[in-house]
N, C-alpha and C positions, 0 to 999 in steps of 0.2 A: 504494500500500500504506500504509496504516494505520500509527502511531506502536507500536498495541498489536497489529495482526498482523504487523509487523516484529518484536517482543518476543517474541511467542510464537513464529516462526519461529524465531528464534539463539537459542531456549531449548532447541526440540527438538535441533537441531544439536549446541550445547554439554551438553544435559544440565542446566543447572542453570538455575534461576527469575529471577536476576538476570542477564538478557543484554545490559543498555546497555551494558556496558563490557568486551563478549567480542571479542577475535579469532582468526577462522577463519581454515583455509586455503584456498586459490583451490580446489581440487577438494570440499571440503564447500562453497563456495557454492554453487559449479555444481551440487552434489545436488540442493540446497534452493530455489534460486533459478532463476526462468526468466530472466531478464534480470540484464544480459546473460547471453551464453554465456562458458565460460571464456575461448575464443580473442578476444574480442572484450576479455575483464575482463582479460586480461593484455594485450591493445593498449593500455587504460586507465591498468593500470602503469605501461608504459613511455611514458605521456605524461602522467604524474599531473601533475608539475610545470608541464607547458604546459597543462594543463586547468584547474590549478588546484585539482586534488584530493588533492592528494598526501599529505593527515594524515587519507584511508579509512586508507591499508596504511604496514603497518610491515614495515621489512626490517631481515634477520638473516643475515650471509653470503648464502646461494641463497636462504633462505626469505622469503616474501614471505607476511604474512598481510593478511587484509582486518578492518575493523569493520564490518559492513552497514548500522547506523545512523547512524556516519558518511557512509557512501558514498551511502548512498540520503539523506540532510540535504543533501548538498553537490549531489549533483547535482540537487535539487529547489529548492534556493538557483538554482546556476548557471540552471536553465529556466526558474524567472521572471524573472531581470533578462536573461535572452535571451543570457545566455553559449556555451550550448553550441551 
């Protein structure tokens, strides 16, 4: 996915034109996003640290939001130096 169809994707989500700097909740990814699936993006969570992704989502007591252009950055970093 694109730099500018990630933008346009968490702009329709969010609602507004500047989406570099939005975070969703795991069930609007899951709307808008095929990959992953929720159950798989909250495996993710819970190994953000050992994956080394852990500054996609930000946590608030239970809530756990994502940024998807972080997420999808880091995990496009991590697949070419062959991390993941």
């Amino acid at each position: 996915m694109t730099n500018a169809n990630l933008e346009k994707a968490i702009s329709e989500v969010t609602g507004e034109s500047d989406a570099v700097n939005h975070w969703i909740t795991v069930k609007q990814y899951a709307k808008k996003f095929e990959w992953p699936s929720e159950s798989a993006l909250r495996s993710y969570i819970n190994k953000a640290s050992l994956l080394g992704i852990e500054k996609a989502f930000l946590r608030f007591q239970r809530r756990v939001l994502i940024n998807p252009k972080i997420f999808f950055d880091l995990i496009q970093d991590k697949n070419t130096k062959g991390a993941l």
